[in-house]
Legacy VTK file of the C-alpha trace (Angstrom):
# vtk DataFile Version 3.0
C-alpha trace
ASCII
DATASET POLYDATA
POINTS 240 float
0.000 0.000 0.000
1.263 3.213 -0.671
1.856 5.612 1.627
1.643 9.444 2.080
4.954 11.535 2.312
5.343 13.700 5.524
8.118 15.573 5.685
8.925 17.385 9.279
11.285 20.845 9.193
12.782 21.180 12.902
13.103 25.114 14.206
16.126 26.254 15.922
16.801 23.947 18.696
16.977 20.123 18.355
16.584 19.070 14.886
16.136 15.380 13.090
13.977 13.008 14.392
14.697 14.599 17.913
12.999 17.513 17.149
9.723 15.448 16.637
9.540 12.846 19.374
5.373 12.710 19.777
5.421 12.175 16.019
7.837 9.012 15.606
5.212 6.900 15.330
3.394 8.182 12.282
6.298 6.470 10.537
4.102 3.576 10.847
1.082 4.985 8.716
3.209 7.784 6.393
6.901 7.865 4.750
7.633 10.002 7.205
11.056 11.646 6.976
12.863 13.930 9.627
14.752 16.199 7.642
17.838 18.064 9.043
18.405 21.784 7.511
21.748 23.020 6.314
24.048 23.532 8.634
22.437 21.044 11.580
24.586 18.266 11.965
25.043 16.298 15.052
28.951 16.002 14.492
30.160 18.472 11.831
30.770 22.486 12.616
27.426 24.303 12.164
27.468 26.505 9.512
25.800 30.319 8.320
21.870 29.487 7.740
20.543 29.182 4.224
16.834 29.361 3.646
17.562 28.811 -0.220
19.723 25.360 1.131
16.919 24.650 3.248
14.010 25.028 0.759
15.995 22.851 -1.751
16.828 20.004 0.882
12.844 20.135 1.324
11.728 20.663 -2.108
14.005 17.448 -2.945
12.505 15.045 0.057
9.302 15.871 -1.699
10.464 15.564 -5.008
11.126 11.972 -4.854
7.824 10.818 -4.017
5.900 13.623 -6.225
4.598 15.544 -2.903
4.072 15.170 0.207
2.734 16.994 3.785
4.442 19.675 5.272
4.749 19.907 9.311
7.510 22.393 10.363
8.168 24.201 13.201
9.563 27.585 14.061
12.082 29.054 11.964
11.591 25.815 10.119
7.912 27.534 8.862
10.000 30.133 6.806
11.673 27.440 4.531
8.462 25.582 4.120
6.376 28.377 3.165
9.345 29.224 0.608
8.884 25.986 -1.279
5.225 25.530 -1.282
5.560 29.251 -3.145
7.582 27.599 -5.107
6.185 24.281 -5.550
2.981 24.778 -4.670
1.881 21.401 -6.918
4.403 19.429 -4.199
2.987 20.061 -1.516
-0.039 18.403 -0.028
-0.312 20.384 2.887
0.983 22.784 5.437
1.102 22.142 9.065
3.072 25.285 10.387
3.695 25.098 14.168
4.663 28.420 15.792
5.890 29.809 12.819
8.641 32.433 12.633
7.113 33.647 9.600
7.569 37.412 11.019
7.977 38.789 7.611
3.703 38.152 6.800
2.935 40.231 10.094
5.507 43.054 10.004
3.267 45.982 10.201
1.373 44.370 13.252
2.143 45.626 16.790
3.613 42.102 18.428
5.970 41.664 15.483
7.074 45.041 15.851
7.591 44.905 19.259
9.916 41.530 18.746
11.782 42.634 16.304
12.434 45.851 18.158
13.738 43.689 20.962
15.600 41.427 18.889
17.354 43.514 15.918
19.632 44.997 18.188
21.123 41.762 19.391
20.813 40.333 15.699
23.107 43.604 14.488
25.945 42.391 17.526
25.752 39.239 17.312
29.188 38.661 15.188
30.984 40.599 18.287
29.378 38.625 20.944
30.607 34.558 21.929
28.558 31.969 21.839
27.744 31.990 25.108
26.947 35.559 25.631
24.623 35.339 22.529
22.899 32.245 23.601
22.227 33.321 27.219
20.728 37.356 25.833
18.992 35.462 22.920
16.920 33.171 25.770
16.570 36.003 27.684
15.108 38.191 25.228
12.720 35.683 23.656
11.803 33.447 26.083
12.680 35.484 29.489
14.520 32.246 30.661
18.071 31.811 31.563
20.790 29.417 29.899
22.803 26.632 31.416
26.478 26.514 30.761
28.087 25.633 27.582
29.678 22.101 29.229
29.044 19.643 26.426
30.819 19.482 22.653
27.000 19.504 21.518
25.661 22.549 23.727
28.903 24.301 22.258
27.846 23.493 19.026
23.852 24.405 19.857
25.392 27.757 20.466
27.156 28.340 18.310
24.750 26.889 15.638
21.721 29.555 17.209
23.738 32.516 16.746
24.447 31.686 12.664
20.973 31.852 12.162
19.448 35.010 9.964
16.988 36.884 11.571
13.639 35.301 10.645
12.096 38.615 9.029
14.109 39.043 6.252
12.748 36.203 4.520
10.136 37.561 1.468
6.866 35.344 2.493
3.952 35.628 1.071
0.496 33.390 1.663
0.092 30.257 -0.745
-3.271 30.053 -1.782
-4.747 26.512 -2.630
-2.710 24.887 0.050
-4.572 23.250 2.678
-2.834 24.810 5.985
-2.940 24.097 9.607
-1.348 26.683 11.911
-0.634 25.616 15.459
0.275 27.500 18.863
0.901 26.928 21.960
-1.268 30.237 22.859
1.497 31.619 25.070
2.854 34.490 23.426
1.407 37.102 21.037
3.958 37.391 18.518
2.566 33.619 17.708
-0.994 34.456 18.082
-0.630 37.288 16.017
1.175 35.157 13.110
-1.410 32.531 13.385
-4.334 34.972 13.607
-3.404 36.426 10.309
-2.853 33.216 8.825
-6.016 32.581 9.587
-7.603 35.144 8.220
-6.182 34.057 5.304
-7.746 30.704 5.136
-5.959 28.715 7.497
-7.115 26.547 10.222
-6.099 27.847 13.303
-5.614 25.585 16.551
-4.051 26.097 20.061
-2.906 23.377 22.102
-0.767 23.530 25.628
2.645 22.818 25.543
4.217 26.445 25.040
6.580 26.914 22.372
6.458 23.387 21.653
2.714 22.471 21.297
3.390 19.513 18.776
5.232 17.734 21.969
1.435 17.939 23.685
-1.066 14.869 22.980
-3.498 17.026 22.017
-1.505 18.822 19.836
0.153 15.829 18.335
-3.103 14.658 17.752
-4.462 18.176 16.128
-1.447 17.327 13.587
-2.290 14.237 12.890
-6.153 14.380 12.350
-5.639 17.629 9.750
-2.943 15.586 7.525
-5.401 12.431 7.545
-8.224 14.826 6.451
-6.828 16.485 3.838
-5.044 12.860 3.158
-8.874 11.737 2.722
-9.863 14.691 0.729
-7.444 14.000 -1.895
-7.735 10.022 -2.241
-11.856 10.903 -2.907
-10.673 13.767 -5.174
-8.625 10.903 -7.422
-11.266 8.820 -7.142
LINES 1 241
240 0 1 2 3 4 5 6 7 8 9 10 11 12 13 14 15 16 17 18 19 20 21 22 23 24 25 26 27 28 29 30 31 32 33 34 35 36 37 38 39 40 41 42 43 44 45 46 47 48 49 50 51 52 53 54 55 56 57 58 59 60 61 62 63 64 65 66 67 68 69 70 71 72 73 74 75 76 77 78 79 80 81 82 83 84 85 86 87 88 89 90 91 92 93 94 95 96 97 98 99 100 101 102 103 104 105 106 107 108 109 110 111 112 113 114 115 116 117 118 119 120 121 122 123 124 125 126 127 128 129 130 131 132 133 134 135 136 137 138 139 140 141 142 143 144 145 146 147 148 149 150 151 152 153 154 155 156 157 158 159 160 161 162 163 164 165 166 167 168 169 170 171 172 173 174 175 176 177 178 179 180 181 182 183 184 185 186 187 188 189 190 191 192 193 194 195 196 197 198 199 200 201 202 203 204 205 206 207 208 209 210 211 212 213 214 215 216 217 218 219 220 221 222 223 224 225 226 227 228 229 230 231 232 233 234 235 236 237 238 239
């Protein structure tokens, strides 16, 4: 029997498979594949981020199997988006989960407000360590603090989080005719605001516990799962 492509696009933090442990298991029902983006490597040096890298790593994964759903997270949204504009025939679906798409909601007051608090350490960040950038980034975005750098991979994490481009440069606009889920973890208005508008827009809009990380959450794991098996549906009685 064949089955669906899902392809899952990890944010910032832990990336692979790791980024996605709630959704391991729809490996059994999908070809589900855990992408890693450029410059995420458990072993290697990270390098600069590349949302053109990133949108062709994805565009190929789907590629190969002539589409395929979407579930990304984060920063992770601003690649997908990318290649459904580009691709729009590849891809199935859209599940965008706290989406760093920043660029769509520029004019509106949270997004302001964030990027006002973030630019400045953006502009600095080449003269700052790892360390320094890390523990102000966590600060800033989160209000949390930062453990010590005591690990060859936490070095790397660092180091990793301060290549990446700020996530409102990239030039986003809405893909119509794509079936798209936007989920938060209805903690922070910057999100809310991005997911509103996406809503207006035709999305469907959910909110499920589990802060910035509502796809970790059973219900929101199961939010996921239920839109990609609908629209799954939809287009097997479509073909029909």
């Amino acid at each position: 029997m064949h089955k669906q492509r899902v392809v899952f696009v990890h944010g910032v933090g832990s990336f692979g498979a790791a980024a996605w442990p709630k959704q391991h298991g729809m490996a059994l029902g999908y070809d589900a594949l855990f992408l890693r983006r450029h410059g995420f490597d458990p072993a290697a040096e990270p390098l600069e981020s590349d949302v053109a890298a990133d949108v062709r790593i994805l565009l190929g994964s789907l590629t190969s199997s002539g589409g395929g759903h979407v579930v990304a997270h984060e920063q992770g949204a601003v690649s997908a988006m990318l290649a459904a504009l580009e691709r729009p025939d590849l891809v199935h679906s859209l599940s965008l989960v706290e989406p760093a798409c920043l660029s769509l909601t520029a004019e509106l007051p949270a997004t302001a407000s964030h990027r006002a608090l973030m630019e400045p350490l953006f502009q600095v960040r080449n003269q700052l360590s790892d360390a320094d950038y890390e523990r102000e980034y966590f600060r800033r975005a989160y209000s949390v603090k930062t453990g010590g750098l005591d690990t060859p991979e936490a070095r790397r994490s660092a180091l990793r989080l301060r290549l990446q481009a700020p996530p409102w440069e990239a030039p986003l606009h809405i893909v119509p005719g794509v079936p798209t889920l936007v989920l938060t973890g209805g903690w922070e208005p910057l999100y809310e605001e991005i997911a509103g508008y996406l809503e207006e827009t035709g999305a469907l809009r959910r909110v499920a516990a589990g802060g910035h990380r509502p796809q970790d959450s059973a219900d929101g794991d199961r939010i996921i799962r239920r839109f990609i098996a609908d629209v799954g549906r939809s287009m097997s009685v479509q073909a029909s």
